[in-house]
N, C-alpha and C positions, 0 to 999 in steps of 0.2 A: 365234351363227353364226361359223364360221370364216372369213374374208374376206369377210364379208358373205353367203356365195353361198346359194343357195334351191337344193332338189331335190325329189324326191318325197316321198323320206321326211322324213328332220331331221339335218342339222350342226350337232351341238353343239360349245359350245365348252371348253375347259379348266375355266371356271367352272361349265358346267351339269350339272344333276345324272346320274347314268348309269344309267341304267334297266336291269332283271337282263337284259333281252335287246340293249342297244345294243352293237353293237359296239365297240370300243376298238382304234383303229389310232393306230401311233405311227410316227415320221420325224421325218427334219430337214426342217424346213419351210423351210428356208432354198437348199433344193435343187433344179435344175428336172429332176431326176431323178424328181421327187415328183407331176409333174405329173397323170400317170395315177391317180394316189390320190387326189387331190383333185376328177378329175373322176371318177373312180369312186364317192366318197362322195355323191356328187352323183346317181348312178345306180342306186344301191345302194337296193333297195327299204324297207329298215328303218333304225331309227337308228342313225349313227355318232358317235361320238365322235373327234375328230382330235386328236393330240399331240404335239406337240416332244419329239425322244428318239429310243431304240435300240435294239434289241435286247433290251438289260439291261431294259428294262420288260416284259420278258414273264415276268418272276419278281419284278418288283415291285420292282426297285432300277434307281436311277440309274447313268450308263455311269462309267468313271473318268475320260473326258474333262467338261474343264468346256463342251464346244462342244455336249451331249449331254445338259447334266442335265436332268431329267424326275423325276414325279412318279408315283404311281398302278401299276396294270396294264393291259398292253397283252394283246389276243388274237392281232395280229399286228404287225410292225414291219418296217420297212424300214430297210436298211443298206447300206452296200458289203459285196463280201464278203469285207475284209481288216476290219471291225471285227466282221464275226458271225463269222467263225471263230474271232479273240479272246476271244470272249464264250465259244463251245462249246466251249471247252478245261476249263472248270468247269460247263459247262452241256451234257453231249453228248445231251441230249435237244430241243436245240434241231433245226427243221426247215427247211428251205431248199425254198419251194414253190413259186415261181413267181419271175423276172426283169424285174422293172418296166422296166429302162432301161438303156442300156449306153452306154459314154461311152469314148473314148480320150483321158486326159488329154494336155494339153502341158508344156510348157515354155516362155514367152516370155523370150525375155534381149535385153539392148539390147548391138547394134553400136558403138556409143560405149564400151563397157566393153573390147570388145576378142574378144568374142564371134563368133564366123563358124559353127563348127563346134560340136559336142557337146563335144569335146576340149579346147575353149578355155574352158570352165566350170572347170578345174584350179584351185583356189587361191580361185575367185569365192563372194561372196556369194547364197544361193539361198531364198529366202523358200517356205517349208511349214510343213506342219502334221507334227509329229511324229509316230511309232505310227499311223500312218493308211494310207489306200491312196496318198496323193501320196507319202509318204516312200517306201514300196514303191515307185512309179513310177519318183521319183526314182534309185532305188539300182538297178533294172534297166534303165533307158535310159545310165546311164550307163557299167554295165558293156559297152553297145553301143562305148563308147569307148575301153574301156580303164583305167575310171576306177572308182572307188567313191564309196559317201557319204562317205569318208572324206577325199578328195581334196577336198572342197569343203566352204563353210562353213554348215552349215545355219543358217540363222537362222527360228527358231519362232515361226507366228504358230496363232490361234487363236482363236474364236469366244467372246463373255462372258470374255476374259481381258485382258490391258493391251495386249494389241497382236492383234489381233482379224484375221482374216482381210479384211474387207473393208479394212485399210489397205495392203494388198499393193499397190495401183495404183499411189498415191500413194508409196510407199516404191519402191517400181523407176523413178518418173518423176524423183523428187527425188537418185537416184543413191546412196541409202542400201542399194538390192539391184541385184545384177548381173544377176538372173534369178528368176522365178518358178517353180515347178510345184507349180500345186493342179490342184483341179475347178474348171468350169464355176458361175459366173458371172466368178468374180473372175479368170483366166487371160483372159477376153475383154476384162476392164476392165483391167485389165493392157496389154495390147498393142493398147486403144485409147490409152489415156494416155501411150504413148510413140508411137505412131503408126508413122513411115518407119524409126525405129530398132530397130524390134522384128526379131526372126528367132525363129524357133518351130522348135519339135523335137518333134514325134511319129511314134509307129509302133503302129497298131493289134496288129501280129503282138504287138510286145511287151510292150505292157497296152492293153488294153480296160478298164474297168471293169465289172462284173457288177453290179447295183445290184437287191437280192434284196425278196424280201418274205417271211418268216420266223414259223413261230411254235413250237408243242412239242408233241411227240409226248401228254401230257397233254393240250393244247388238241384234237388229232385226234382223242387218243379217247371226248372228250366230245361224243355225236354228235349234241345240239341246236348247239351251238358249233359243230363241223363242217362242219352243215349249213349257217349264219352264214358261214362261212371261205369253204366255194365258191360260195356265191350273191355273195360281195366279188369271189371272181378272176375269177366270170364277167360283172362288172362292171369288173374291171378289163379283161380282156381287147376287151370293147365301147369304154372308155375310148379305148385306146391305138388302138383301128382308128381313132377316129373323129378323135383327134389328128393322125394320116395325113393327114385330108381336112380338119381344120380346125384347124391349128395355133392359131389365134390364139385356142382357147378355151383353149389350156394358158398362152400369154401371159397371157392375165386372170387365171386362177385363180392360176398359181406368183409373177405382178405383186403380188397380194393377200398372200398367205402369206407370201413372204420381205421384204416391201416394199423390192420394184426397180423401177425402171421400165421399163415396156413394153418401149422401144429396145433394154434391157439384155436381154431376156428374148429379143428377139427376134434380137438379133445372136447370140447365146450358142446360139440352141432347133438349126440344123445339126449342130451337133459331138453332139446327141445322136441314139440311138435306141429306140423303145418297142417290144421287138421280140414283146409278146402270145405268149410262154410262157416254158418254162423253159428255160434255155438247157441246150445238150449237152456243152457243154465245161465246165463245172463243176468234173469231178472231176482234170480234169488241172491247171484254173486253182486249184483248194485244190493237189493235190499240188507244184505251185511253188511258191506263197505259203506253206505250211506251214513251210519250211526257213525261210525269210527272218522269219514271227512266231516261230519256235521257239527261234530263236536271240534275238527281242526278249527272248523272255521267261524267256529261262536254262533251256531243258527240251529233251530228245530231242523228235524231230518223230513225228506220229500217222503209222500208214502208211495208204496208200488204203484198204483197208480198211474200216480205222475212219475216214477222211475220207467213205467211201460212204455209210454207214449217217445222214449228217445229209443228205441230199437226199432228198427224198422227191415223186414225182409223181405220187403217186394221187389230190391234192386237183385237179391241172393236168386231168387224166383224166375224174372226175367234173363239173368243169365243163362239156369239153367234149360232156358225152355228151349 
């Protein structure tokens, strides 16, 4: 069992064995974006399989972040959608089906550094995660200022590697960073650990995060699988109402998966949203992001287009019918 939890049907876990018809969902379990999938599995009338991982499990390899590695195949997975459009640049059969969660990152930086403004990050030390959606964050709130990623010092943390994301609190309290921008949880544990000196910088208009659930146009067209896929979204969508009315079942389940504690989950659970579909803004939030990973990755950027062709909401559709 995945954090312990019991449902109708069966959560399995990484160890148990996967029957031809369990599902196989994969995420960062370290996420409380995740939280809807956790109690989705939970609701989901057949058995699931739950996985630590990306996207890249949906063809059976590991992501090239070591914060992501995984094992196995997924049938569906969950990402930001600045690492699944990474991924669908060698995989454009990947599908974008539905929108678990949406988050506006921040920024906490400490007023003792010398920090007031966005402006005043010039020259500062700023703890992220590289190639990711916070570095994107990162490099588009500061253009708010006038500034680039290049004006300031990224310093790289990162999940399973020597300096692990969750040490970002303690590193901006001890005055070894100037300022933070990740996700949710560790941006909250951040800017409790500094307390009165913290100042925060966000702006929804300017990143949202879209936090997707994904599989392959191969997975759709296999239509026992399929039919598996939207009996999940019409459990996630029940999910996420019921998180509405009763937060504190997504405190236990994301408390269990990511092992934080409650207080943490529950100061952090505001700055999110479960917003039960697909979001509409999509194809304009790829055509931004597109420029910004095209240039990560040394290639011309896709046009709309061929950005359109990876969303797909006929699974969203048939749920609701």
């Amino acid at each position: 069992m995945v954090g312990g939890s019991q449902k109708k049907g069966d959560v399995m876990s990484a160890s148990s064995p996967s029957l031809p018809d369990t599902l196989r969902v994969y995420g960062n379990l370290s996420l409380l974006e995740m939280a809807p999938v956790l109690l989705a599995a939970e609701l989901y009338p057949g058995k699931t399989l739950l996985e630590h991982g990306s996207v890249m499990a949906l063809w059976g390899r590991s992501s090239d972040l070591a914060s992501l590695n995984s094992a196995g195949q997924a049938d569906v997975a969950t990402n930001s959608e600045t690492q699944a459009l990474r991924a669908s640049v060698d995989n454009p059969d990947l599908r974008f089906i539905f929108t678990v969660a949406e988050c506006p990152y921040r920024i906490v930086a400490r007023r003792s550094a010398g920090v007031s403004g966005l402006a005043d990050l010039r020259g500062k030390r700023v703890g992220t995660q590289l190639e990711s959606s916070a570095a994107y964050f990162l490099e588009v709130m500061l253009r708010t200022a006038g500034l680039t990623s290049e004006d300031v010092v990224c310093v790289p943390f990162m999940a399973h590697t020597e300096a692990p994301i969750s040490h970002l609190p303690e590193a901006l309290r001890s005055g070894r960073l100037d300022a933070v921008a990740l996700w949710e949880p560790q941006v909250q544990r951040a800017k409790l650990a500094i307390g009165s000196d913290a100042v925060e910088f966000r702006d929804p208009a300017v990143y949202t995060e879209k936090f997707n659930l994904c599989t392959t146009q191969a997975h759709l067209d296999n239509a026992p699988l399929r039919k598996r896929i939207v009996v999940f979204v019409r459990a996630l969508i029940a999910a996420a109402r019921r998180l509405k009315q009763k937060p504190e079942a997504g405190w236990r389940l994301v408390s269990q998966a990511a092992k934080l504690d409650i207080e943490t989950v529950e100061s952090a659970w505001p700055y999110l949203d479960y917003p039960a579909t697909l979001a509409t803004d999509l194809l304009d939030i790829f055509e931004r992001q597109e420029v910004w990973i095209a240039k990560t990755q040394g290639r011309a950027p896709r046009t709309r287009d061929a950005l359109s062709k990876l969303i797909d909401d006929s699974v969203l559709r048939e749920a609701l019918s």
